[in-house]
DRENFI-968224 format. One record per residue (C-alpha): residue in one letter; x, y, z; residue number from 1. Coordinates in pm, 1 decimal. Example, Ala and Ser with C-alpha at 12.3 -4.5 7.8 and 13.67 -1.06 7.14 Angstrom:
SEMI   residuo          u          v          w   num
SEMI         A     1230.0     -450.0      780.0     1
SEMI         S     1367.0     -106.0      714.0     2
***
This chain:
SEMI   residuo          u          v          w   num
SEMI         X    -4966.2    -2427.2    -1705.3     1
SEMI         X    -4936.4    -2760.5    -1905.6     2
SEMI         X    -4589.0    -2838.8    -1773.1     3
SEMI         X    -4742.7    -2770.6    -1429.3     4
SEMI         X    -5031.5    -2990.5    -1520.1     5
SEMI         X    -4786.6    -3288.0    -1711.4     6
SEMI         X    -4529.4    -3262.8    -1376.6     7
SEMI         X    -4818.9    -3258.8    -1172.7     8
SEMI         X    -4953.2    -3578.8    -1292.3     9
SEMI         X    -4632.4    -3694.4    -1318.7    10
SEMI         X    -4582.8    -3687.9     -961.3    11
SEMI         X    -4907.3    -3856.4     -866.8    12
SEMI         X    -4776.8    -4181.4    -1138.5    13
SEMI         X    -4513.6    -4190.4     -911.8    14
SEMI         X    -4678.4    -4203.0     -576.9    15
SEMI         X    -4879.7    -4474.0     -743.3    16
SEMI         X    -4590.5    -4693.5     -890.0    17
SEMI         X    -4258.9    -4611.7     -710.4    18
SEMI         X    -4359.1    -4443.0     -379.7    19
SEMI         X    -4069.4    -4342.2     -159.0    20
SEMI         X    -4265.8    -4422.0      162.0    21
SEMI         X    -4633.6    -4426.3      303.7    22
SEMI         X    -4652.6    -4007.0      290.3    23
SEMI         X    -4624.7    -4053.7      -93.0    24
SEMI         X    -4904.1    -4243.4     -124.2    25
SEMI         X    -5098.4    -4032.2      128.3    26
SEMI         X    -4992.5    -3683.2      -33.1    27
SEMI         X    -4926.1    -3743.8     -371.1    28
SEMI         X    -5209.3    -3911.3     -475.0    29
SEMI         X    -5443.9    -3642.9     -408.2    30
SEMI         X    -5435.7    -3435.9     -720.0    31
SEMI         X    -5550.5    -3111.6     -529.3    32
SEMI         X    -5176.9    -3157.6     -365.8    33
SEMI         X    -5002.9    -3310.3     -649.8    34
SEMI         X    -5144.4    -3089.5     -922.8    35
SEMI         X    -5338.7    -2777.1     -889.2    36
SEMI         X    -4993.9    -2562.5     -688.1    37
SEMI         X    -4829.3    -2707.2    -1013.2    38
SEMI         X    -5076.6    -2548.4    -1243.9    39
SEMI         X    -5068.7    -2231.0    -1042.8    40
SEMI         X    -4695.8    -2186.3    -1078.5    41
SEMI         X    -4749.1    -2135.8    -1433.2    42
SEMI         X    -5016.7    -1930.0    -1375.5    43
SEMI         X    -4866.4    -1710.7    -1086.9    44
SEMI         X    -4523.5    -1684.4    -1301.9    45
SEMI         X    -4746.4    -1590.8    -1641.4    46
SEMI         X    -4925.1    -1301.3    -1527.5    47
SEMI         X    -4613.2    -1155.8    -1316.7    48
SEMI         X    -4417.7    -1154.3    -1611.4    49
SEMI         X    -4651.8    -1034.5    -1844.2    50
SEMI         X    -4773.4     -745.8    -1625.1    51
SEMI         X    -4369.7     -643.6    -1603.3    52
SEMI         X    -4315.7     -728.0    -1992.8    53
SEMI         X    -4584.8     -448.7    -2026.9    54
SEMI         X    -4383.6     -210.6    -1831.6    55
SEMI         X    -4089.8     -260.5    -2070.2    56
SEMI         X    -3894.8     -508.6    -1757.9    57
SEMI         X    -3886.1     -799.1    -1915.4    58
SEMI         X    -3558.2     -961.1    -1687.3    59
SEMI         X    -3693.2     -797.7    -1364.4    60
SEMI         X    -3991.5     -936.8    -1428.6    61
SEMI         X    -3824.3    -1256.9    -1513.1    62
SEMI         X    -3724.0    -1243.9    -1191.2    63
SEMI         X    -4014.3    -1143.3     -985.0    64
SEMI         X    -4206.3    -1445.8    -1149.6    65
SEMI         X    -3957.4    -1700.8    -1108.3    66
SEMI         X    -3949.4    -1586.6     -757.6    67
SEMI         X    -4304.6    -1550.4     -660.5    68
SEMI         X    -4374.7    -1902.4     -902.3    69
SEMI         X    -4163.9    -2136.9     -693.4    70
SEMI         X    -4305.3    -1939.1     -345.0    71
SEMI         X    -4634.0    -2013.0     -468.9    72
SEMI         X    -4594.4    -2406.3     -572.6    73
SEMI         X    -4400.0    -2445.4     -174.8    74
SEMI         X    -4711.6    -2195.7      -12.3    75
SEMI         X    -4993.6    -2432.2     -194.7    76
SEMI         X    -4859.8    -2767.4     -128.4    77
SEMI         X    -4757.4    -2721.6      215.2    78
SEMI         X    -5100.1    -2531.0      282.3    79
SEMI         X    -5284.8    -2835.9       88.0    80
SEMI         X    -5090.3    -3110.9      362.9    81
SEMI         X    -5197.0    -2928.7      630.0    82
SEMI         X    -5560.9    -2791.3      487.9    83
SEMI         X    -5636.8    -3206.1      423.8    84
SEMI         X    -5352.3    -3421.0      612.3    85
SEMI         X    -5257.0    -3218.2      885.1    86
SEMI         X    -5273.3    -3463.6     1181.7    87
SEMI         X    -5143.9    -3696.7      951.2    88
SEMI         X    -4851.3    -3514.0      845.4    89
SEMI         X    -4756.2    -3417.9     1216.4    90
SEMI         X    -4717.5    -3743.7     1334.1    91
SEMI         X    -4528.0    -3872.1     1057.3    92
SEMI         X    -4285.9    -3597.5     1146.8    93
SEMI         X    -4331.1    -3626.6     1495.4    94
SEMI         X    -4473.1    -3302.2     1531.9    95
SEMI         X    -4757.5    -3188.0     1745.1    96
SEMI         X    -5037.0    -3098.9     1535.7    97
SEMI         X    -5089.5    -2828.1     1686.1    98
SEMI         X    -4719.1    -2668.3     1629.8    99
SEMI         X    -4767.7    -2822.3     1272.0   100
SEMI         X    -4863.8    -2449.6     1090.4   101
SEMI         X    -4523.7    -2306.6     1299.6   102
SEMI         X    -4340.5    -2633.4     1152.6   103
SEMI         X    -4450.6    -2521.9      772.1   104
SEMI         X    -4392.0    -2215.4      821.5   105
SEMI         X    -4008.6    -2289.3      912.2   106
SEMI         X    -3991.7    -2510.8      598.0   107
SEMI         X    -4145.3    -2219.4      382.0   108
SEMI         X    -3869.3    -1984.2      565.7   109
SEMI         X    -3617.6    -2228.3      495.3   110
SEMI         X    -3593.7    -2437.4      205.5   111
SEMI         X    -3859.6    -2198.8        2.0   112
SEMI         X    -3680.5    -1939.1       65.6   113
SEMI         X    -3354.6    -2096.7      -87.0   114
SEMI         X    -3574.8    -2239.2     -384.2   115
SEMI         X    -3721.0    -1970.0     -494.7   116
SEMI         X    -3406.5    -1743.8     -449.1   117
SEMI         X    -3228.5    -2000.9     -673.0   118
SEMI         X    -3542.4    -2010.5     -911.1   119
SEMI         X    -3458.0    -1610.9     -939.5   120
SEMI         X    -3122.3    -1622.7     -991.5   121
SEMI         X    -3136.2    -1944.9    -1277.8   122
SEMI         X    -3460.4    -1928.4    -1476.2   123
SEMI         X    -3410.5    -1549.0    -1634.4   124
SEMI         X    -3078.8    -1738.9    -1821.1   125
SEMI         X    -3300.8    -2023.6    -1882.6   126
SEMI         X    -3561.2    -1769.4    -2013.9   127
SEMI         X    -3378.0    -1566.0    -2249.2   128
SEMI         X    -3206.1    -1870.0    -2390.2   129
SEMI         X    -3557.9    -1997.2    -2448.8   130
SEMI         X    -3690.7    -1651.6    -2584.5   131
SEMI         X    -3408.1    -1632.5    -2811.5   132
SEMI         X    -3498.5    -1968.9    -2999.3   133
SEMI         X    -3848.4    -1882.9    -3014.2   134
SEMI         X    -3783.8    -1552.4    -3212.2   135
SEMI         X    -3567.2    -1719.3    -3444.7   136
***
């Protein structure tokens, strides 16, 4: 949760100092957007893995959390844009606002669905490799 919490305030420095275009400033400034679905990754991926860990699955559960961590940072900051900045957000992607929920949910089907397939299939190497040093 303090990764989430440094990256999330990372990301809101940015949108301050060097932002990309207007959304940045609009989205990434708000800490509710820019930080709390950060927090909740760790969170989210935490408790998964610990409830599996106590079933003796520790790389399925590896899995499940990586998984159901990055669907929860895409679910929370997309929800967030269109909870607070949803007419906003559809005209600066030239989206009705009222198609904007059908619009997420595409992006959530798409590239969430890629992230957090990838985020299964890399972090359980990136775990172990990590686990390993700290029982050393």
């Amino acid at each position: 949760m303090l990764v989430g919490l440094v990256w999330g305030l990372a990301r809101m420095v940015k949108a301050y100092t060097l932002p990309a275009s207007p959304l940045d400033l609009l989205l990434w400034t708000n800490p509710i957007i820019a930080v709390v679905p950060r927090v909740m990754v760790g969170l989210v991926a935490g408790l998964i893995f610990h409830a599996f860990l106590k079933r003796k699955q520790e790389k399925r559960g590896m899995v499940v959390a990586a998984v159901l961590g990055s669907l929860t940072n895409t679910v929370l900051v997309l929800g967030f844009i269109a909870l607070f900045y949803g007419n906003e957000y559809a005209t600066a992607l030239n989206v009705d606002p009222s198609n904007l929920l059908k619009v997420l949910a595409g992006i959530v089907a798409t590239n969430g669905l890629g992230e957090a397939v990838a985020a299964g299939l890399i972090a359980p190497f990136i775990a172990k490799a990590l686990m390993k040093v700290r029982r050393k």
